[in-house]
Structure formats: C-alpha cells, structure tokens
C-alpha positions in Angstrom: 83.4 108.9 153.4 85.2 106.0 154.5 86.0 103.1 151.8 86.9 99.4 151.9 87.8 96.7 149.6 85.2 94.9 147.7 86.8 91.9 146.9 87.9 92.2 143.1 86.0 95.4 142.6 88.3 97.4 144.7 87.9 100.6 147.1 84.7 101.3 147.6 82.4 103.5 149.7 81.4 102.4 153.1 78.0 102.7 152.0 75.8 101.5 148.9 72.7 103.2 147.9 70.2 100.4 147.7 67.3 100.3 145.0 65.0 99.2 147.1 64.1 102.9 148.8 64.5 104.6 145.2 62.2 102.2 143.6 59.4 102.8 146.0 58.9 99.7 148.1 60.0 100.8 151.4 57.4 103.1 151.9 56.1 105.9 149.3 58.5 108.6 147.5 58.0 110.8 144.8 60.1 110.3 141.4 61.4 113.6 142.0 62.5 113.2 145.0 64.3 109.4 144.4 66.4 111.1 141.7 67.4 114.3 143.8 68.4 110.8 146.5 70.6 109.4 143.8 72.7 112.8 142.9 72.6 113.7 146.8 74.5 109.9 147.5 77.3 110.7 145.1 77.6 114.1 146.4 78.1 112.6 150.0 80.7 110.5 149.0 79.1 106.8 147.8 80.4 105.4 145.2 78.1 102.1 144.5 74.7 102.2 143.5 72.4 98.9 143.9 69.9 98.0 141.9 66.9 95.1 140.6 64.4 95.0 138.3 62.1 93.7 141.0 62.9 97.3 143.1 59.7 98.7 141.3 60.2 102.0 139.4 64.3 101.9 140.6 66.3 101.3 137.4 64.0 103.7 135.2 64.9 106.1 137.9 68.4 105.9 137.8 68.7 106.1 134.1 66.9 109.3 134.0 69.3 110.6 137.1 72.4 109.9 135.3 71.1 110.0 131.6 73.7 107.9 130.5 76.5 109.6 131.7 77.4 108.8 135.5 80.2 109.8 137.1 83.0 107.5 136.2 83.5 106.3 139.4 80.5 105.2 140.1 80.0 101.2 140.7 76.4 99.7 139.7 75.1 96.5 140.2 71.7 94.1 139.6 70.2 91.2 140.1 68.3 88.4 138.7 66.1 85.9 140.8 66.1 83.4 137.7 64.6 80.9 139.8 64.7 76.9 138.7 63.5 76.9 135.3 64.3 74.2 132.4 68.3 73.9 132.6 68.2 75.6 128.6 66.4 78.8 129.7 68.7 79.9 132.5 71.7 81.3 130.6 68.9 83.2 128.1 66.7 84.3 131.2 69.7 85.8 133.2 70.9 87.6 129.7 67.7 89.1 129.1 67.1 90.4 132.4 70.7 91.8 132.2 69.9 93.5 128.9 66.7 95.0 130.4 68.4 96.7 133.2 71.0 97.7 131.2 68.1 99.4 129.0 66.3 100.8 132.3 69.7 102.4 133.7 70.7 103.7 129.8 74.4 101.8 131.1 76.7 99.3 128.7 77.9 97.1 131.6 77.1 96.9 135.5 80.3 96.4 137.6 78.3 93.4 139.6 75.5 90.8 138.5 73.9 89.3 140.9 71.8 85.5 141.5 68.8 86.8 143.4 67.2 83.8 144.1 67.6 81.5 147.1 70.0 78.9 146.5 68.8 75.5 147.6 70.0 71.7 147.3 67.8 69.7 144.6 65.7 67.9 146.7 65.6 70.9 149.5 61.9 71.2 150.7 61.3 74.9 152.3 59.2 75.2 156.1 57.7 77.7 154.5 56.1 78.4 150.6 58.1 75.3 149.1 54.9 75.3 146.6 56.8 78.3 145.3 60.5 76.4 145.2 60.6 76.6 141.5 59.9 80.5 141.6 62.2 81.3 144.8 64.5 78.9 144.3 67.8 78.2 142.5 68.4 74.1 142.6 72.0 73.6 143.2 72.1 71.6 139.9 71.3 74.3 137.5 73.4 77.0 140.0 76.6 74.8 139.2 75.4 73.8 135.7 73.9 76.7 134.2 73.7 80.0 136.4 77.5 79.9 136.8 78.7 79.0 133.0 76.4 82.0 132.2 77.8 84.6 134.3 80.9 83.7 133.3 80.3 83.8 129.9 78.6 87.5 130.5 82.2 88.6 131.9 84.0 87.1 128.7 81.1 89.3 126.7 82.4 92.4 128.9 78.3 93.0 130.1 79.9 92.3 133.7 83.1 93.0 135.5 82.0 90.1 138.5 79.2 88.3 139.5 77.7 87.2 143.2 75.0 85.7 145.2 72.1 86.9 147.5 73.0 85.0 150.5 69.5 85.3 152.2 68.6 81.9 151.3 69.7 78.3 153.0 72.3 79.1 154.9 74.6 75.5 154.6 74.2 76.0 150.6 74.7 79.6 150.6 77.9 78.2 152.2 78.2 75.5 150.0 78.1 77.9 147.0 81.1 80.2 148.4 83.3 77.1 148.7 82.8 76.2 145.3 84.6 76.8 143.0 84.7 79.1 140.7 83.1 81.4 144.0 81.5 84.5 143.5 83.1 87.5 143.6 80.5 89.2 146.1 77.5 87.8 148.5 75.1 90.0 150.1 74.6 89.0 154.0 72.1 90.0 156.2 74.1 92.8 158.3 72.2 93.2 161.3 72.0 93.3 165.2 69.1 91.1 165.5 70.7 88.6 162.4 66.8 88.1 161.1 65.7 87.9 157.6 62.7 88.5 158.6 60.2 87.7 156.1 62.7 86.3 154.0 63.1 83.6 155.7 61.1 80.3 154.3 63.7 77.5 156.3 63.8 76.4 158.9 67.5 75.6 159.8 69.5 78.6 162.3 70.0 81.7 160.2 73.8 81.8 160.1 74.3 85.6 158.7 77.7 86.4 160.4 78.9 83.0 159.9 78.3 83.7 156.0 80.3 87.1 156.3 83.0 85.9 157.6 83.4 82.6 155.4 82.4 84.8 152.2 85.3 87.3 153.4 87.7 85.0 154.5 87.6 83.3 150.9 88.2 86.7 149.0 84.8 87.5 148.1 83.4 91.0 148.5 80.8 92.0 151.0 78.0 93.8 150.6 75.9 94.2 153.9 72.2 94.0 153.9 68.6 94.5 155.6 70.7 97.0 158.4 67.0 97.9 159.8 65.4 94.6 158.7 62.8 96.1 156.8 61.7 98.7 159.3 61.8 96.5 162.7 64.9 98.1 163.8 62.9 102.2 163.1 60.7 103.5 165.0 58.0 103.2 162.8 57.0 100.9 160.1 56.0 102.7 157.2 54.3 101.0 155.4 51.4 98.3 155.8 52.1 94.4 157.0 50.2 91.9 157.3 49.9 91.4 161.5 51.4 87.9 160.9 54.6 89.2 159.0 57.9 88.1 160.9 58.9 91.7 159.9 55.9 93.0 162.4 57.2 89.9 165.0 60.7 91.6 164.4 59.4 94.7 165.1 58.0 93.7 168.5 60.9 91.8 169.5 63.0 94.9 169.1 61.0 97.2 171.8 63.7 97.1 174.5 66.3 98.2 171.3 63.8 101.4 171.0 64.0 101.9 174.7 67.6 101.7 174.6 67.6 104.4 171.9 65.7 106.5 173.9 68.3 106.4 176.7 70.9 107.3 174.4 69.0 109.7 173.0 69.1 108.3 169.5 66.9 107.7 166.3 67.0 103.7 166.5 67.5 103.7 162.4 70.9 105.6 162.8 71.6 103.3 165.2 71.1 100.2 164.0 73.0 101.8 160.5 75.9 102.4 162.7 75.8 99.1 164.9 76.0 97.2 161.2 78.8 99.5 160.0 80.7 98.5 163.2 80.1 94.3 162.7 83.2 92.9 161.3 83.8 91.8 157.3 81.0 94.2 156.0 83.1 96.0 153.4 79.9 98.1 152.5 76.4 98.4 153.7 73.3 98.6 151.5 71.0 101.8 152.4 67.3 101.1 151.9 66.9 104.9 152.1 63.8 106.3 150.0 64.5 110.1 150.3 67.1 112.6 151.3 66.8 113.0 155.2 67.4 109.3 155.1 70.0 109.2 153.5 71.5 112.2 155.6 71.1 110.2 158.7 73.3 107.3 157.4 75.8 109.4 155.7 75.8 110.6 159.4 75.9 107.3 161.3 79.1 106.4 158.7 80.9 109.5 159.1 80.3 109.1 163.4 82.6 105.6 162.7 82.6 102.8 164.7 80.5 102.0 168.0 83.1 101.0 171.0 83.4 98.0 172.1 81.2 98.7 175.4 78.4 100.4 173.7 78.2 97.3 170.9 78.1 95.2 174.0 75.4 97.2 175.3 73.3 96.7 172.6 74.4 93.0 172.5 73.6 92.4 176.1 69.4 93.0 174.5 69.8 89.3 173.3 67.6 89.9 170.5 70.1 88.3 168.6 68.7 85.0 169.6 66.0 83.8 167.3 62.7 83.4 168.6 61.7 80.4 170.7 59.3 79.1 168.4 62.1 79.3 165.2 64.8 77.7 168.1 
C-alpha cells in the first residue's frame, strides 16, 4: 500500500481503518467478524487504526483483536466531543475519556487525540439544533483556554504523541482554529465528491471541505480524510434505516446520476467514490467506514488501482453535485 506523510506523525498508509464500521453503526456486523476486519487491515498493508468511544462496541473490539500487543507499527487514534462544559471540567473530561479508551483498546498511549466536537465562536447560534450547542459544541473560549492547555499537557504526560480537530463543524472557525497558534497537528475533512456533511451539518454558512484541506495542509498539519461515501449516499444502497427527512437520504437522491455513471463504467459506486477521494489533492490518508472484510477488500482495491486521470475526475465533476442544494445556497 501506498503511504504519505501525516504531518508530525510521519509515513503512513494511504488508508485508515475507521471505528465507525467496526463498532457497528454503519450498518450491522458480527464481533467476530469486526475483529477478523481489524487483523485483515493490517495484513493489507494499513497502518492507522481510528477510533471513538462514541463508535459503539469499537474500542472493546480492538482491544480484544490486538490484546495488548499490536504490531508496532501500528498508529491509533481517538476522540473526544467534550462539548462546552464549565471551563474547570474540560481538562478532567478530556483525561477521563482518554483513560477510558486507553482501558477499551488495553493501549498506554494513542499516537493522535482528537477534539470531536464542532468548534464554534461564543456567541455562534447553529441553523440547526443550537438547543444542543452546549452538547455539540466547543465555544472558542474554552477551545483556546482549556481544550488546548489540556492536550498539551496530555503530550508532556506521554498519553499522546499529537493532538487534532474534527473539522466537520463551522467552517470559518474550523479555520480559525488551524491558524491559531499552537495548531493541531491533524484535522479530519470531509473527503468527498459531493463535499456534504450530510447530516452533520447544523450551519448554515457554505461547507468549505477542500478549502479546510488545503489550508490545514498548507500549515503543516496532517490530514486525515473523511465521510468518502457520506454515510452511504455515495453506495448503492443505504444500509441501514434514516429517517426520510435525513440530508444523508437527500444526499442519497442527489447522487442518482453518480449511480448511473457507475453503471456506465461498470463500477460499484462505493469503490468509486473511495478512489475519486484518494485522488482529491492534500488527503494524506483516508478514513474507511468499512464494517466487514469484503469492504474493506474493495478499498484496499480502489487504493492499490491509484489515482483517477484527470479526464475521468472531470467526468465525475462535470455531475455538479458538488454544488450544494438550492435550498442550502
């Protein structure tokens, strides 16, 4: 497999096994058959595994792949969406859920820690949900005040090698937050070819996804691409229920004439869209939401197939479903 450079972590694998498939919340797996996932990735070559505590049953399941003992080159992440509680229980809350994943994956230190929650500015009021700010949310305040002094203080402590941000949430203070300094190391971006985040999305300014890549690269931090499906609207199936008024089910109709084009090429739409995000520019790795084996072999394929050309990334360009909806416009 192909690797890049992840800002300070070094080479890694063009692709990261996500948590999110091995935990069981896209779409039902057995435990047996998320663990035979995780020793099937490193035997194809990936070298970063990521995980959450929110990714259901995913850390527990990775602790009982590796027992304690993975591979030494292996790279692991998690997160925390600490949210915006009182400024004195941030540093605590973010050590806590630290220690408890570090229980779950039976590991001493994870090579990346990240802020899960949307960062927002103080006074930010979301289109969408903003009676759940506090829970979502990170205010910038306590971001600058608190979240970063405590991740930095976690790398002193040797619990982290780096720390980054989620960049799914405002996109001018995701910004904000990679110009200021001290920067993370690593931002996940939405790595697309429709640039949604879907139901992830609670304002209502342009989504800006490429835009974060390349400002997060450009300033040295790592890269870690994300939602290369968008939650199932870039498959040919859904698999698993939505509510009809999900944007991941609007996403999912938006993206018929990508299915037709698929057809035409004779393709499975999911190893497209894998390779389309492998091709963007300054994703240095690319997050698999894969939940079993034959999933995973069909992104292990897409990588090892390399880039798109120019002409056929045009070609699947040309669809325009880049453009956000009119109603979002």
């Amino acid at each position: 497999m192909h690797t890049a450079t992840l800002g300070p972590l070094g080479d890694v694998s063009r692709l990261t096994l996500g948590g999110g498939g091995i935990g069981q919340i896209w779409g039902e797996t057995s435990r047996d058959e998320a663990i035979a996932t995780l020793h099937a990735a490193v035997e194809a070559g990936i070298t970063v595994i990521d995980s959450a505590p929110m990714y259901g049953a995913c850390e527990d399941n990775m602790g009982l792949a590796f027992e304690g003992r993975p591979p030494q080159h292996l790279k692991f992440t998690t997160k925390c969406a600490i949210g915006s509680p009182e400024a004195a229980k941030i540093g605590p809350g973010l050590t806590a859920s630290l220690d408890a994943s570090l229980k779950a994956m039976r590991l001493e230190r994870v090579d990346l820690f990240f802020l899960h929650s949307n960062i927002h500015a103080d006074d930010f009021v979301y289109a969408h949900g903003n009676d759940r700010r506090d829970q979502m949310g990170t205010a910038w305040s306590l971001y600058v005040n608190e979240v970063i002094p405590a991740f930095e203080r976690l790398k002193a402590q040797g619990k982290i090698d780096a720390w980054g941000i989620t960049g799914i949430g405002v996109p001018s203070d995701v910004l904000r937050a990679i110009g200021h300094t001290p920067r993370p190391d690593a931002v996940q971006a939405i790595a697309n070819l429709m640039d949604s985040a879907g139901a992830l999305r609670r304002y209502a300014e342009p989504e800006r996804a490429r835009e974060i890549a390349a400002t997060a690269k450009a300033a040295g931090c790592g890269i870690m691409g994300i939602r290369a499906v968008q939650a199932g609207a870039l498959t040919l199936a859904v698999d698993r229920e939505l509510r009809p008024n999900s944007p991941d089910n609007a996403d999912y109709a938006r993206a018929a004439p990508f299915r037709e084009l698929c057809a035409r090429w004779g393709q499975d739409p999911a190893y497209v869209a894998h390779r389309y995000a492998l091709t963007m520019p300054n994703i240095d790795t690319l997050v698999l939401g894969v939940k079993n084996r034959a999933e995973l072999a069909m992104c292990v394929a897409a990588e090892a197939d390399g880039p798109y050309s120019a002409g056929e990334m045009a070609e699947i360009d040309g669809l325009g479903l880049a453009c956000p909806p009119k109603h979002l416009r």
